[in-house]
DRENPAKOL-631224 format. One record per residue (C-alpha): residue number from 1; chain; y negated, x negated, z negated. Coordinates in steps of 0.25 Angstrom, whole numbers, always signed. Each point is the difference from the previous one (the first is absolute). Example, Ala and Ser with C-alpha at 12.3 -4.5 7.8 and 13.67 -1.06 7.14 Angstrom:
2
1/A/+18/-49/-31 $
2/A/-14/-6/+2 $
***
This chain:
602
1/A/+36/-70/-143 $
2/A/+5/+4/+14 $
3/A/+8/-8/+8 $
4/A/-7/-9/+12 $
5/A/+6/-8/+10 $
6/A/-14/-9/-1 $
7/A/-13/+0/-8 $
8/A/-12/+10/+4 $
9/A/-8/-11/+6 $
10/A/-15/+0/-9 $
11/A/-14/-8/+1 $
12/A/-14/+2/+4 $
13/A/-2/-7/+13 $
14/A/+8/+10/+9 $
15/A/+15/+5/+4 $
16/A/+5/+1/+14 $
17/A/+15/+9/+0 $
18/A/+7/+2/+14 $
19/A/+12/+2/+7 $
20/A/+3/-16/+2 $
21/A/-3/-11/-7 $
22/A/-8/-6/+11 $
23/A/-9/+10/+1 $
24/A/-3/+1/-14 $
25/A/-2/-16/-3 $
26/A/-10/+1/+14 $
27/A/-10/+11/-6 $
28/A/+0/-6/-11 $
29/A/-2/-14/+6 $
30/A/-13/+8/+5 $
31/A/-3/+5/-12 $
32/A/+0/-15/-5 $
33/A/-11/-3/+11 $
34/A/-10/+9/-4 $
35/A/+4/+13/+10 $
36/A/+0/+14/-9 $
37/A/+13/+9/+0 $
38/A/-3/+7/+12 $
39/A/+0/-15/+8 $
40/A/+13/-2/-6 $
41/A/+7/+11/+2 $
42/A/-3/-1/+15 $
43/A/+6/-16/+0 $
44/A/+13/+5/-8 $
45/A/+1/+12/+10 $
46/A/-3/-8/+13 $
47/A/+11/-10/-7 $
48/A/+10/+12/-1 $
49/A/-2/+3/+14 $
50/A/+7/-14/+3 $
51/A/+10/+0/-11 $
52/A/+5/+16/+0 $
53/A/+0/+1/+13 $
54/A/+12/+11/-4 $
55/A/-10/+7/-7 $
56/A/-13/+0/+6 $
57/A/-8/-6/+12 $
58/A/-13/-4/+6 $
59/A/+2/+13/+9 $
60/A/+4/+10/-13 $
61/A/-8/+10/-8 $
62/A/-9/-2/-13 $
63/A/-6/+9/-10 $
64/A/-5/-7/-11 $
65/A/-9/+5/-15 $
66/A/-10/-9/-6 $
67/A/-12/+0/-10 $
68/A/-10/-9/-1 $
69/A/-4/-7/-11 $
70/A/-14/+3/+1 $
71/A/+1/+15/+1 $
72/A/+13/+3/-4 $
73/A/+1/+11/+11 $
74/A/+14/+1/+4 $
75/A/+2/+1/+16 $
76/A/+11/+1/+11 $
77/A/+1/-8/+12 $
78/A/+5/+8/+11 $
79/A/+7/-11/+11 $
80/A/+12/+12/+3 $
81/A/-2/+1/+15 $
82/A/+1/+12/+5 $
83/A/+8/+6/+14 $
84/A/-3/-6/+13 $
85/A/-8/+12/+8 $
86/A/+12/+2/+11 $
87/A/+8/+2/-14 $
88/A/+3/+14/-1 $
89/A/+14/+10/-2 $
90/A/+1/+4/+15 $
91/A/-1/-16/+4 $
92/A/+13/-1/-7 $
93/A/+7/+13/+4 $
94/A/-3/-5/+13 $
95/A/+9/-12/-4 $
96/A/+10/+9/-5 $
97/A/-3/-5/-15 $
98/A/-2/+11/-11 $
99/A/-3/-11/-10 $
100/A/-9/-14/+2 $
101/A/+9/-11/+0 $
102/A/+1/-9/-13 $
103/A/+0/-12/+11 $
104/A/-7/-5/+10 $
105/A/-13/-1/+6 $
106/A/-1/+16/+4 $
107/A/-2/+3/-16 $
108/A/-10/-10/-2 $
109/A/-13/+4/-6 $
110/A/-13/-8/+4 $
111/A/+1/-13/-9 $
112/A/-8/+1/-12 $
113/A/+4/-11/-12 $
114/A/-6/-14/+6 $
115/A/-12/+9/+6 $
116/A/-1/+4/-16 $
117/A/+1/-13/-5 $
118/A/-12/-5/+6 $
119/A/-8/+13/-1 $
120/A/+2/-2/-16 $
121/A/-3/-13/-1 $
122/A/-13/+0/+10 $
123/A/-4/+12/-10 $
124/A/+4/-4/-13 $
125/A/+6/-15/-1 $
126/A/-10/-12/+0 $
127/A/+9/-10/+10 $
128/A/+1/-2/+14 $
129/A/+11/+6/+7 $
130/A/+4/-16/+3 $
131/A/+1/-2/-15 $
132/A/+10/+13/-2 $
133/A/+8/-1/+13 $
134/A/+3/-15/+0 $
135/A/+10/-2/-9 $
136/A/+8/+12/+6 $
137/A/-2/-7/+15 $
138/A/+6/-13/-8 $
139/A/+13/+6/-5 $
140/A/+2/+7/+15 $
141/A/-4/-12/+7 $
142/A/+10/-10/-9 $
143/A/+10/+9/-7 $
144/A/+3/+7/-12 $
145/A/+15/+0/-8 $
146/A/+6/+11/+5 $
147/A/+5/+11/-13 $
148/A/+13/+6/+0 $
149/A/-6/+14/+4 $
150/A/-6/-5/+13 $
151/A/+12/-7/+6 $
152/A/+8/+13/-6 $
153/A/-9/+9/+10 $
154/A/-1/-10/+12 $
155/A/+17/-1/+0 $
156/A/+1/+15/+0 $
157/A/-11/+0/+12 $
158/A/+6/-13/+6 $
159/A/+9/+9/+11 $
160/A/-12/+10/+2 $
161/A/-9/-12/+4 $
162/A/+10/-7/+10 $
163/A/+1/+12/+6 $
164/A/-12/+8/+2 $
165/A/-12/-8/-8 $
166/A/+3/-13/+5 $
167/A/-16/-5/-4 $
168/A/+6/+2/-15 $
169/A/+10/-8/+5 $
170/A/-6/-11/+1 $
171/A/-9/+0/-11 $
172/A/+12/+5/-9 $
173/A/+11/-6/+5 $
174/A/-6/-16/+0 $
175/A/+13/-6/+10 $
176/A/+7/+11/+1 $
177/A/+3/+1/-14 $
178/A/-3/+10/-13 $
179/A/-7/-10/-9 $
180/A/+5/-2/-14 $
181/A/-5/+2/-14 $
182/A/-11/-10/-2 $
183/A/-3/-6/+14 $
184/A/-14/-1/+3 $
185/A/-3/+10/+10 $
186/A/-12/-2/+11 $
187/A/-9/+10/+7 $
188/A/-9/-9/+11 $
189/A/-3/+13/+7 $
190/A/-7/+5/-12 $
191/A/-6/-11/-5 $
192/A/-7/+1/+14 $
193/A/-3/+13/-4 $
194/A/-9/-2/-13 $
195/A/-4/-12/+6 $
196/A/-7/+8/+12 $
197/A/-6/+10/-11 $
198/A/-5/-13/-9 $
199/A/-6/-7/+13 $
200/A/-8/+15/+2 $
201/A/-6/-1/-12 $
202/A/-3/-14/+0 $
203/A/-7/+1/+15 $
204/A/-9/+13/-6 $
205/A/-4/-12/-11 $
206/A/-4/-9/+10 $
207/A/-8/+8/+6 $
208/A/-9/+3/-12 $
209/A/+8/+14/-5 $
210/A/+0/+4/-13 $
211/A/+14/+0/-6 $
212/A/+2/+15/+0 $
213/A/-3/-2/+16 $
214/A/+11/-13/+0 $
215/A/+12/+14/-6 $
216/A/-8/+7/+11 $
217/A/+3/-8/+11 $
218/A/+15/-4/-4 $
219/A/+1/+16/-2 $
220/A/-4/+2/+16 $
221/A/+11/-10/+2 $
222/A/+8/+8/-4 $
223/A/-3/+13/+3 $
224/A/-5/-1/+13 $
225/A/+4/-16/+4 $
226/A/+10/-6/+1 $
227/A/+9/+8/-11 $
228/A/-3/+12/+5 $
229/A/+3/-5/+15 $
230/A/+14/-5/-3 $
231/A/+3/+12/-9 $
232/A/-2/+10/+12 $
233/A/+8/-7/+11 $
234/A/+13/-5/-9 $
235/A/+1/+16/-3 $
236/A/+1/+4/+15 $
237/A/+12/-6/+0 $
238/A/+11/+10/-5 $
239/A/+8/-7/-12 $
240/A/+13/+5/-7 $
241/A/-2/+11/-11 $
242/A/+7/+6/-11 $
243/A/+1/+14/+10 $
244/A/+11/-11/+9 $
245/A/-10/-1/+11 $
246/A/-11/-9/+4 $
247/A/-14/+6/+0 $
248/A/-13/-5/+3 $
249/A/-11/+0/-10 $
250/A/-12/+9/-2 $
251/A/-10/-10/-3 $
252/A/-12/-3/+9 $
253/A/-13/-10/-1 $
254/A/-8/+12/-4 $
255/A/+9/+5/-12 $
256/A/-3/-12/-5 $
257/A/-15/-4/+2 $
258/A/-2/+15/-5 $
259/A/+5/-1/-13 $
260/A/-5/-7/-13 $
261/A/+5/+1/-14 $
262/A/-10/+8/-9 $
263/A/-3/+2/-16 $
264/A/+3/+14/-7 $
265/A/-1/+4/-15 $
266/A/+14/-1/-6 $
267/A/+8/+14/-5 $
268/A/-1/-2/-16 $
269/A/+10/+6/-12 $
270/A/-4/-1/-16 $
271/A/+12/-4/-7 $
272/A/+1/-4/-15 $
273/A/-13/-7/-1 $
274/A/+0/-6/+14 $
275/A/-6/+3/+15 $
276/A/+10/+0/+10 $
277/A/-5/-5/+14 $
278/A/+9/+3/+13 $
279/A/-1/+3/+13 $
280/A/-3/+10/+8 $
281/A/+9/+15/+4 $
282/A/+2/-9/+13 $
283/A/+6/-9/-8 $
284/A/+13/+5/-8 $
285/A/-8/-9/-12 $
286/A/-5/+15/-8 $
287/A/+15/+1/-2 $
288/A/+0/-9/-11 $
289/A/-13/+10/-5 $
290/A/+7/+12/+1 $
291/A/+13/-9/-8 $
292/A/-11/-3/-12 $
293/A/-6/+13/+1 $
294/A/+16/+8/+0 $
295/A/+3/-10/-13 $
296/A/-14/+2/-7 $
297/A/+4/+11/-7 $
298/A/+13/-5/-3 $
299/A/+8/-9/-13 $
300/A/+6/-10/+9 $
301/A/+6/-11/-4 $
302/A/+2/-11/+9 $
303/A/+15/-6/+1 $
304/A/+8/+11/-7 $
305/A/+9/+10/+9 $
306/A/-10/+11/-4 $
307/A/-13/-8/+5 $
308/A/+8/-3/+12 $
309/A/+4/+13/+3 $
310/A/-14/+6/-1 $
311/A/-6/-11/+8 $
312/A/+9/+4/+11 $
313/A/-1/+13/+1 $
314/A/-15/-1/-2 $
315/A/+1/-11/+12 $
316/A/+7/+12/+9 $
317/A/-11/+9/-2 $
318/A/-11/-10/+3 $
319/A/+9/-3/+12 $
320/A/+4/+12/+6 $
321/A/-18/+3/+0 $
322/A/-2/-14/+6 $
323/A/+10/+4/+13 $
324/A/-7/+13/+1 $
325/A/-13/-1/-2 $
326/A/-6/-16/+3 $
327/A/-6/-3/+10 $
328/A/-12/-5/+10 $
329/A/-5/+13/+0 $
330/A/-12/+8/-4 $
331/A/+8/+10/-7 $
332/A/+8/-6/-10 $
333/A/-1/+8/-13 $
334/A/-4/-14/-8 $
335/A/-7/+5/-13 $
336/A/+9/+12/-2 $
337/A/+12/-9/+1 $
338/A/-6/-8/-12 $
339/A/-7/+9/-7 $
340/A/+6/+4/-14 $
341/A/+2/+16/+3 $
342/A/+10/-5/+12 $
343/A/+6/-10/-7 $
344/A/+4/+10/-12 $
345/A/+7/+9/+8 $
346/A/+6/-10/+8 $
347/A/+7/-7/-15 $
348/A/+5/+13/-4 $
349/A/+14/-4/+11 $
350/A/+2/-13/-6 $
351/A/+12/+6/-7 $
352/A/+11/-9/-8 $
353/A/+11/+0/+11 $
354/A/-4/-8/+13 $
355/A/-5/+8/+12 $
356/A/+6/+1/+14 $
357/A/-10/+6/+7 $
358/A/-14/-5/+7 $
359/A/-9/+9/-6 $
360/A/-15/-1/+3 $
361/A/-12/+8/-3 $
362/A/-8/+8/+6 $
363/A/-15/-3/-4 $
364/A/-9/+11/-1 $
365/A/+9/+7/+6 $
366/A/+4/-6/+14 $
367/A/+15/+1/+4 $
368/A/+5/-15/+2 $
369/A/+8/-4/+11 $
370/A/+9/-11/+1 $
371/A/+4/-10/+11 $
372/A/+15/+2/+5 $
373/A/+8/-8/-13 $
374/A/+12/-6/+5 $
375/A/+10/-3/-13 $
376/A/+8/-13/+1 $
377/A/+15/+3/-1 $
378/A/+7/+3/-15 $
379/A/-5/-10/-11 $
380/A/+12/-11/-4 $
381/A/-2/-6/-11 $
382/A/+9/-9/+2 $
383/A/-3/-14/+4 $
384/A/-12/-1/-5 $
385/A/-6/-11/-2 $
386/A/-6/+5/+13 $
387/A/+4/+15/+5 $
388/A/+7/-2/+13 $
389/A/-6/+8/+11 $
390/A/+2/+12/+4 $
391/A/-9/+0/-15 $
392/A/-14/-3/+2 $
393/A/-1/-8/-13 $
394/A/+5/-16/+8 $
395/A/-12/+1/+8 $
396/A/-9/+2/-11 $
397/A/+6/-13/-10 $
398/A/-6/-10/+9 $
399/A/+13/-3/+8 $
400/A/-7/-3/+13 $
401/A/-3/+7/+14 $
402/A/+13/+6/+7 $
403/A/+3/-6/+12 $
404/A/-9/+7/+9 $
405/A/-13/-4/-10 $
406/A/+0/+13/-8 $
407/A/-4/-4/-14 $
408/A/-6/+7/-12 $
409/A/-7/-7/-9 $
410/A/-6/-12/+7 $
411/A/-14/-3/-6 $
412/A/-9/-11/-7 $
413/A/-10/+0/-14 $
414/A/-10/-6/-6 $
415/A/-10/+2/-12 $
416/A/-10/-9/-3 $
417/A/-12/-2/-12 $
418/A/-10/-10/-4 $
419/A/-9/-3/-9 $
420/A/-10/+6/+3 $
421/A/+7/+14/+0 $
422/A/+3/+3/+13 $
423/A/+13/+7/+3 $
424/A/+7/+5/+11 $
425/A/+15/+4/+4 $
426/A/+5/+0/+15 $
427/A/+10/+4/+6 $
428/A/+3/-7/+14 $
429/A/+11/+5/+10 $
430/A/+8/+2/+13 $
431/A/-1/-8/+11 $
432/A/+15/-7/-5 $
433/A/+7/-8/+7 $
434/A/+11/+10/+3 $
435/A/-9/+12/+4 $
436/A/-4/-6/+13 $
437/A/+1/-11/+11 $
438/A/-7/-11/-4 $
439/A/-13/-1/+8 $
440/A/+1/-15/+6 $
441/A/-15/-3/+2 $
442/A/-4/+3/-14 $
443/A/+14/-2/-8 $
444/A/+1/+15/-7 $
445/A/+6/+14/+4 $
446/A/-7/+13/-1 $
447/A/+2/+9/-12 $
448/A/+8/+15/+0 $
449/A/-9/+7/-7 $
450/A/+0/+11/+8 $
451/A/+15/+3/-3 $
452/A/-7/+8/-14 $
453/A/-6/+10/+8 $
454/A/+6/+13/+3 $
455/A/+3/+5/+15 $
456/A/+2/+13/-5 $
457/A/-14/+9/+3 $
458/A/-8/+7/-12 $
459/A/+3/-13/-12 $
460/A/-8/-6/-7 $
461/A/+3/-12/+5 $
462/A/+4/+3/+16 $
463/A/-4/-10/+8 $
464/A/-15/+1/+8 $
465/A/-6/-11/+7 $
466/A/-11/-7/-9 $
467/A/+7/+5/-13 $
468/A/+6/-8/-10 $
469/A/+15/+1/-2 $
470/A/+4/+3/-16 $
471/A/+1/-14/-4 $
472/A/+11/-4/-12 $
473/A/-10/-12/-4 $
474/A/-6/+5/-14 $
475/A/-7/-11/-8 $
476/A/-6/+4/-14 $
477/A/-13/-3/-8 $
478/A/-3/+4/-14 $
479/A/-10/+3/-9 $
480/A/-6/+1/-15 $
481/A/-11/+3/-2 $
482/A/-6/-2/+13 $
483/A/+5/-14/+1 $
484/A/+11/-5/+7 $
485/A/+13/-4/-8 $
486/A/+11/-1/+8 $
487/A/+4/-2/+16 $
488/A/+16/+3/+3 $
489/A/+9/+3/+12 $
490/A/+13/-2/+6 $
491/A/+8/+0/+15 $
492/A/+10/+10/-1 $
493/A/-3/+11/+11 $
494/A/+3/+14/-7 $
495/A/+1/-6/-11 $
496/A/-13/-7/-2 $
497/A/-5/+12/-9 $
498/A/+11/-2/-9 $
499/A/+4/-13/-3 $
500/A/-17/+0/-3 $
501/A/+1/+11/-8 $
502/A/+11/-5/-9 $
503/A/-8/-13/-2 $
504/A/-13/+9/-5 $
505/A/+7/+10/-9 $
506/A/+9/-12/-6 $
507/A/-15/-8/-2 $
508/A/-7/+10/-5 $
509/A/+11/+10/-7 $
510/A/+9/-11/-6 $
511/A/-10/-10/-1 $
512/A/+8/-11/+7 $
513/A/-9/-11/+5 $
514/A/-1/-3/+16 $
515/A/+12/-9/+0 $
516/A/+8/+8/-7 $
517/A/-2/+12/+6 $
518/A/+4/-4/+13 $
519/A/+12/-7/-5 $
520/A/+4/+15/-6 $
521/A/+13/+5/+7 $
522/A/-5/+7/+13 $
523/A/+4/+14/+8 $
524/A/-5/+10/+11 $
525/A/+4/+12/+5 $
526/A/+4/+3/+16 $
527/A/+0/+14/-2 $
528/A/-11/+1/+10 $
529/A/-2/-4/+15 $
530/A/-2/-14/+2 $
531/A/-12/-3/+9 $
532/A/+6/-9/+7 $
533/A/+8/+2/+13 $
534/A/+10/+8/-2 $
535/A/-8/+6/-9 $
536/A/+15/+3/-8 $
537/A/+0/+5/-16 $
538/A/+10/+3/-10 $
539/A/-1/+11/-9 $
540/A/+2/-4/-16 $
541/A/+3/-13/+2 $
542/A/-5/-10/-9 $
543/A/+3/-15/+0 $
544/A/-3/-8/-12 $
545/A/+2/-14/-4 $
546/A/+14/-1/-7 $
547/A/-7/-8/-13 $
548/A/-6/+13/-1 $
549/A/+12/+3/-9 $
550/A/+13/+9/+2 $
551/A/-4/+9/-10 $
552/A/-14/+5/+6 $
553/A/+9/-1/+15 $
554/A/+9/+10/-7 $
555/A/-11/+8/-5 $
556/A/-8/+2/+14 $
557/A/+15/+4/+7 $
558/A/+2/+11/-13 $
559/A/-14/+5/+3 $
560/A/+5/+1/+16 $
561/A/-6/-12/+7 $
562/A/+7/-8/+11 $
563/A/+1/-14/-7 $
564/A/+1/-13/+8 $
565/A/+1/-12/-8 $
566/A/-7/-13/+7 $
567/A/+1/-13/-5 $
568/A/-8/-4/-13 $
569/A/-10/-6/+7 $
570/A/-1/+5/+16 $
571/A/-12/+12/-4 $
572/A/-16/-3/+2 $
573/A/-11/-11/+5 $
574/A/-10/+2/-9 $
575/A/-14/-9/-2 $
576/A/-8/+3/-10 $
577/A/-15/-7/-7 $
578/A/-10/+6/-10 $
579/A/-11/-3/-9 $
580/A/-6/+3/-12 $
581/A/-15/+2/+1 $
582/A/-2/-2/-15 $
583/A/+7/-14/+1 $
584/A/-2/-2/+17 $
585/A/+15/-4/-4 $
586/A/+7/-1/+13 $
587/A/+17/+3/+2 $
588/A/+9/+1/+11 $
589/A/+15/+2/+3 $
590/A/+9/+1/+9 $
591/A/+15/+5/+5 $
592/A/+11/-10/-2 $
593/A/+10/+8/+9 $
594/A/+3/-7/+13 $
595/A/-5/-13/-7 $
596/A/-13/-1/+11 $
597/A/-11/+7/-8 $
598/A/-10/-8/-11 $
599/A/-12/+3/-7 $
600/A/-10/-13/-2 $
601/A/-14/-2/-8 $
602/A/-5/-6/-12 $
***
């Protein structure tokens, strides 16, 4: 038996795993009352809103993957808003910016995940929006125990707040002071907030509307009421940004009563048996396709130094593609990127020494370009738990926003199945506390979203008004045989594709169950750009947990890899349910690292 920190969950009723504990006990309180997953997915994730607010907000981006019970057809959500219409390269320039800020209200995209939420559940869920949103609105109005990580982040934004963001200030920073570990921390203003959206709905009930027409009506309160109103006059205000000045915001009232979130089919990957549903090529989610698709053809075993190594160096190749060629764009080269010929000649460089080159393809032909790569300093591996900067690597353990709100990996999850069958995976994000001033009237900032597009001309991904930026947020969906099985995700950034595929190959390869294959030591490489503002990368480095073992460590640095060693339990997030549909056996798991995410059912 493998090791695990805690046993895979198992039952019949349904399993709920997130990123917080209460977020996970509140979907599955819903599930308890009779909603269906996708009514309890939307409860935990309103509830992450109030509890993460270090990792996701009301004003952050969502894409999620579901499948219903009754027709098993797997779906993606799309809540990424896209740019603001005034968003475009030469507005920038004109700002003398040659990349988008990774704070601040200029790099916000037009708010998608609560306009998600309540899409997904008028559509799919079988509650009111009151019965979703009020247990979210409880914990904002009377408090929630702080965790470690959000005091972390709020004392390293605490003189960023007193000085510029002063409306964080006061929310953040209740007398003055950065709270401690455990106080119950309040958020009236957003209370008010949902409160507004519930009293939508319930006046369009009064009137004699049909439920969908109550999500209608809290949906026009907040694209084109008062949501939409405070949004666009807290951004003409210019605000302390990464770049060291204050800039104004793009948004306007028409960016956001324009846009809605819309269905797509999801990008799909036969692996060993199983259906693998991602995203889109707007997404960088076909990453962890073109991972699969690399190791297909490969003896891997996960664990050892030599299934390591492969995994990495198939990981720079599916990379090195997603920063040249994804993309909101028509052109994208999608079914040569994951079709069998491609990927054949594309595993003919995974060679046995480590590779210190960004090498990506050229689909039928085309030349890639690249955006403008800027290495971070030489790699030191000493100090490590945590890389020091100038190394990428600290950013990317979970060590919290530099003091100008720069951060990394700053994200919320949650999977959710019932008994009935239905399945879905999301991954809300952005809108953190440190990425923009707090708005006062609705008690959240705006996301930076737009910090992942390109200002460079001729990408891919080059920012245009109306387009989606390349989106880190990469939840996953499998099937067998035309059933859905599992639902999975992580925060992590860069590194969601990763610390994901790790948990699959050591699942479905080394047959661990969910717990255990989460609790597996954990690695990723930063051998390619992050997309996060600066956007910095480090070729051949590697950083492993230390449990790993000094021989496999010793191994990966023969073959040529940059090894830093984090701590033994510092690398991953992962959420994960499945089910059997012979048995309608439901499991769940979830990350014990950082001692905030739990998995519930029975």
């Amino acid at each position: 038996m493998n090791f695990s920190t805690r046993p895979e969950l198992a039952g019949t009723f349904g399993m709920v795993s997130s990123t917080h504990w209460l977020a996970s006990q509140v979907g599955m309180g819903v599930l308890e009352r009779g909603g269906n997953a996708f009514d309890a997915a939307a409860a935990a994730a309103f509830t992450l809103q109030v509890v993460e607010p270090h990792q996701n907000g009301p004003g952050g981006d969502l894409p999620l993957i579901f499948a219903r019970a009754d027709d098993k057809k797997p779906t993606v959500l799309c809540a990424q808003g896209p740019a603001p219409a005034a968003a475009t390269p030469e507005a920038f320039a004109e700002l003398g910016l040659d990349m988008v800020p990774g704070t601040g209200p200029l790099a916000a995209a037009i708010p998608g995940s609560t306009l998600g939420w309540m899409t997904f559940v008028r559509d799919h869920g079988t509650l009111s929006l009151r019965e979703v949103l009020s247990m979210a609105a409880s914990y904002a109005e009377n408090g929630f125990p702080a965790a470690a990580k959000v005091v972390e982040y709020i004392k390293r934004m605490a003189p960023l707040f007193r000085e510029h963001w002063t409306p964080s200030a006061e929310l953040y920073l209740p007398g003055g002071r950065v709270p401690v570990e455990g106080q119950l921390l309040v958020n009236k203003a957003l209370a008010r907030t949902y409160g507004r959206l519930m009293d939508a709905e319930d006046a369009a009930l009064l009137d004699g509307g049909t439920r969908a027409e109550g999500f209608d009506a809290a949906i026009r309160a907040w694209t084109e009421g008062f949501v939409a109103e405070a949004i666009a006059e807290f951004v003409k205000t210019p605000w302390r940004d990464s770049s060291g000045a204050d800039h104004a915001g793009l948004l306007t009232r028409e960016d956001l009563a324009s846009w809605r979130p819309h269905y797509e089919a999801p990008v799909t990957l036969d692996f060993r048996g199983h259906t693998v549903c991602k995203t889109g090529f707007w997404s960088q989610g076909p990453v962890f396709l073109q991972q699969l698709a690399l190791l297909d053809g490969m003896d891997v075993e996960p664990g050892t130094a030599d299934g390591i190594h492969t995994i990495l160096e198939a990981t720079k190749l599916a990379f090195a593609d997603r920063d040249a060629w994804y993309g909101d764009a028509a052109d994208v080269p999608s079914d040569t990127l994951l079709s069998p010929e491609y990927t054949a000649e594309r595993r003919k460089l995974i060679g046995a020494t480590a590779s210190m080159e960004i090498r990506p393809g050229s689909p039928d032909g085309r030349e890639a370009i690249l955006p403008e790569l800027r290495v971070t300093g030489d790699f030191d591996a000493s100090g490590l738990s945590g890389v020091g900067e100038p190394n990428a690597v600290a950013a990317l353990l979970d060590s919290g926003p530099q003091a100008n709100g720069e951060a990394r990996s700053d994200t919320v999850h949650v999977d959710v199945v019932d008994r009935w069958g239905n399945m879905v995976s999301a991954m809300p994000s952005g809108g953190w506390l440190h990425s923009s001033p707090v708005i006062p009237e609705l008690g959240f900032p705006l996301g930076t979203r737009l910090q992942m597009a390109w200002l460079e001309s001729g990408l891919p991904n080059t920012l245009a008004p109306g387009k989606r930026p390349r989106t880190t947020l990469s939840p996953t969906l499998v099937l067998k045989d035309g059933e859905p099985v599992l639902a999975f995700g992580t925060p992590g950034g860069d590194q969601q594709d990763q610390w994901q595929l790790h948990f699959l190959l050591n699942h479905l390869l080394a047959g661990m169950n969910l717990q255990e294959a989460i609790d597996a030591p954990s690695f990723h490489s930063t051998h390619f750009p992050s997309s996060f503002f600066p956007h910095e990368h480090q070729l051949g480095v590697v950083v492993i947990e230390r449990r790993i073992g000094a021989d496999v460590v010793r191994e990966l640095r023969a073959r040529g890899h940059l090894v830093g060693e984090a701590g033994d339990w510092e690398i991953g997030r992962m959420c994960a349910v499945s089910r059997d549909p012979a048995t309608g056996m439901v499991r769940a798991a979830a990350n014990p690292r950082g001692m905030q995410g739990y998995a519930v059912g029975r």
